[in-house]
C-alpha positions in Angstrom: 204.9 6.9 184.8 204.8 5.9 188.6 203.7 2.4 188.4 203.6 2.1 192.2 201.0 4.9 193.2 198.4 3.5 195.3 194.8 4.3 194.2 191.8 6.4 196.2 188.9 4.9 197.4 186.2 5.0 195.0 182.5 7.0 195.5 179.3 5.9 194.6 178.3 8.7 192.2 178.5 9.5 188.6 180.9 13.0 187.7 178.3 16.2 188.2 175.6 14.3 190.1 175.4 15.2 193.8 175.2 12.2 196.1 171.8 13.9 197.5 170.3 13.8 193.6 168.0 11.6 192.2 169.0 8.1 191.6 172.8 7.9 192.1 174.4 5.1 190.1 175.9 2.4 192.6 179.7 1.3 192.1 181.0 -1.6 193.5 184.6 -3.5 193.3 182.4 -5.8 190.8 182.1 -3.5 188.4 186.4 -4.4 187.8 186.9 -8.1 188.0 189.6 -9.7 186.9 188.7 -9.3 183.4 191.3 -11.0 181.2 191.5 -8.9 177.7 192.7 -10.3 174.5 194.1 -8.9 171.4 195.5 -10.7 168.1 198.7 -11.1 169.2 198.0 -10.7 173.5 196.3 -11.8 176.4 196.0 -9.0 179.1 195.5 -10.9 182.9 196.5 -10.3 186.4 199.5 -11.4 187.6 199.3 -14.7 189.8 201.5 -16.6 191.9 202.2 -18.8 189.5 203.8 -15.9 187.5 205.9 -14.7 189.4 209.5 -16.2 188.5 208.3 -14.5 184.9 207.7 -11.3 186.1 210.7 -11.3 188.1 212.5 -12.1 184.7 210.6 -9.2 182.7 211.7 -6.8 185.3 215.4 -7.8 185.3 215.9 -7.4 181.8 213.7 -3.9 182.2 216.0 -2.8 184.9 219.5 -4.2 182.8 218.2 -2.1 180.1 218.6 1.1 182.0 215.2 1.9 182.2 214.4 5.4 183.7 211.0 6.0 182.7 208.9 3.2 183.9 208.8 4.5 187.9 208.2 0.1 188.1 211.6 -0.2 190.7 213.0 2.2 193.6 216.8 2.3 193.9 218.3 -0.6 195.2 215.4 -2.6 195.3 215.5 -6.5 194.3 213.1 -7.5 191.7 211.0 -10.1 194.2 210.0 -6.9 196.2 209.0 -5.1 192.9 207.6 -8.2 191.9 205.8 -8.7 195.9 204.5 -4.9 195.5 203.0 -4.9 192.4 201.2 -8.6 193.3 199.4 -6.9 195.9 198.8 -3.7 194.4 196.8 -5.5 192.3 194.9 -7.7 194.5 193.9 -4.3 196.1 192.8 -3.2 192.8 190.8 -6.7 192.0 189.3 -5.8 195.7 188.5 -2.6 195.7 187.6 -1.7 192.2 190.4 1.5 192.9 192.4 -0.1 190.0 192.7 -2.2 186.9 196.8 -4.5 186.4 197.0 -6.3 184.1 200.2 -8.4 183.4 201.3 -8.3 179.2 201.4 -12.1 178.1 202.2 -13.3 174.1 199.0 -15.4 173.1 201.6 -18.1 171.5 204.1 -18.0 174.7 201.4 -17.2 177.2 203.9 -18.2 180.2 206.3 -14.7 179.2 205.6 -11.5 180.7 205.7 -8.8 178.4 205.2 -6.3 180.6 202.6 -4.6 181.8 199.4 -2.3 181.3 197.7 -1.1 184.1 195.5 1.3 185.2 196.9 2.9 188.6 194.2 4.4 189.2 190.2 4.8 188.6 188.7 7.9 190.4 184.6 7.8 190.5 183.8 11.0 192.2 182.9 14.6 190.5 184.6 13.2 187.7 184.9 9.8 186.2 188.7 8.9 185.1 191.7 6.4 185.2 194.8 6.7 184.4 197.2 4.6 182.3 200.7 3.5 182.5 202.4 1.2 180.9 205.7 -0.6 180.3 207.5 -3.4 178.1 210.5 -5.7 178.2 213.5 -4.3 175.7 212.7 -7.6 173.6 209.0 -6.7 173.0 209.7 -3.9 171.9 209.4 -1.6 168.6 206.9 -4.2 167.7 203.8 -2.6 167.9 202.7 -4.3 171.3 202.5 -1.3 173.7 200.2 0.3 171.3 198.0 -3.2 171.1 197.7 -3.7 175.1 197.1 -0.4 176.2 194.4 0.0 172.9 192.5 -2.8 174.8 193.0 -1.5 178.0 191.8 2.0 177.2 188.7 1.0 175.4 187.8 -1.5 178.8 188.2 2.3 180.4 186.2 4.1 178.4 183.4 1.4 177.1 179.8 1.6 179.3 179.1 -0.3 182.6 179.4 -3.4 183.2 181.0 -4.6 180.2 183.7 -2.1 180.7 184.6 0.5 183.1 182.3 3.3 182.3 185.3 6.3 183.4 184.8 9.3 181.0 188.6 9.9 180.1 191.9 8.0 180.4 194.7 10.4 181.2 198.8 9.4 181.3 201.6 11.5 182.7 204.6 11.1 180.1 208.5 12.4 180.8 208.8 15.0 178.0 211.8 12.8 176.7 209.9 9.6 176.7 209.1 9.9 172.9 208.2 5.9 172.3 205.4 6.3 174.6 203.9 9.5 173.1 203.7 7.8 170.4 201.8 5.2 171.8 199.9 7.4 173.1 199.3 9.6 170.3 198.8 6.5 167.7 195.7 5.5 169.9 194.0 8.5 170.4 195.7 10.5 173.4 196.1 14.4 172.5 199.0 15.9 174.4 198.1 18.7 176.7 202.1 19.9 178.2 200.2 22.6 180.2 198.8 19.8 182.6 202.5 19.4 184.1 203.4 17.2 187.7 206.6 16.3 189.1 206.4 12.2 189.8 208.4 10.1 190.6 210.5 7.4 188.0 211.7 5.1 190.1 214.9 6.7 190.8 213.8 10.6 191.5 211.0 12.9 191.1 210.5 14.5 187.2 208.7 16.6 185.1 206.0 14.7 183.2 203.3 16.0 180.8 199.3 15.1 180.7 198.2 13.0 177.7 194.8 12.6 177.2 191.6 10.7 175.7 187.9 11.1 176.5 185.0 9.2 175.6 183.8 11.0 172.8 187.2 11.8 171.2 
């Protein structure tokens, strides 16, 4: 998952309407604010300054794990540049409407990053579509977390403007190895579709990774 993908520029038409067809629906960078989401146990938010000595913490005790999945870091690099990256990656993404970050927080230690849920990009052209990826911290882990925050995020995706996003499907790209998040995926309603294949980056190098899935009316 290649957390550090920039996102296009969004179009103003709905997927399989032509721009010269009656009545194009608008979209706007208002249509993703900086909606904070919450779950029973989480409260989803963008990241602010005031986070950042958290983040920078979540991300050094992803990185000590030996995380090789997450695409969050690029070799060598110090956690205050990851940290500075992904702050304005999703200030772009609050601007632009391109993207949705959202920082993981407990809602009983709500000053702890989690980790992170975020949807790297939202494409509304021909087709409507964002896709989703995701990490946690080794200690929130095997909890049933990842499956919570990225629930929440996915049904923002998929629920009708404005309240949501209005995008027709959510796709992920998944390291064939990467079992815990296939079954993430798979246990909120992602089919697996290992014909849809890209090389992306992890972080460290470029690897095979496999489409995951979920549309509107699945």
């Amino acid at each position: 998952m290649d957390q550090h993908r920039d996102q296009p520029q969004l179009s103003r038409t709905r997927a399989g309407q032509s721009a010269s067809g009656p009545r194009p629906v608008e979209v706007f960078a208002s249509d993703a604010p900086g909606t904070t989401l919450t779950t029973e146990r989480l409260v989803l938010r963008p990241a602010t300054s005031a986070d950042i000595s958290a983040f920078e913490a979540a991300l050094e005790a992803l990185i000590a794990s030996g995380d090789s999945t997450s695409g969050v870091n690029l070799p060598g690099e110090q956690t205050r540049t990851i940290v500075k990256r992904q702050m304005e990656l999703t200030t772009k993404g609050l601007r632009t409407g391109g993207a949705l970050r959202r920082a993981i927080f407990a809602r009983n230690v709500p000053g702890s990053v989690l980790g992170c849920c975020n949807l790297i990009t939202i494409e509304r052209g021909l087709e409507w579509y964002a896709e989703l990826a995701f990490w946690l911290t080794p200690a929130a882990r095997r909890k049933g977390l990842a499956s919570e925050a990225c629930a929440a995020v996915v049904e923002h995706a998929l629920g009708e403007l404005p309240k949501g996003l209005g995008v027709a499907s959510v796709r992920a790209f998944v390291q064939p190895e990467n079992r815990s998040a296939q079954r993430v995926l798979s246990s909120i309603g992602f089919t697996h579709q290992p014909s849809g294949r890209a090389h992306l980056s992890n972080g460290m190098e470029h690897r095979p990774h496999e489409l995951w899935h979920r549309r509107v009316d699945d």
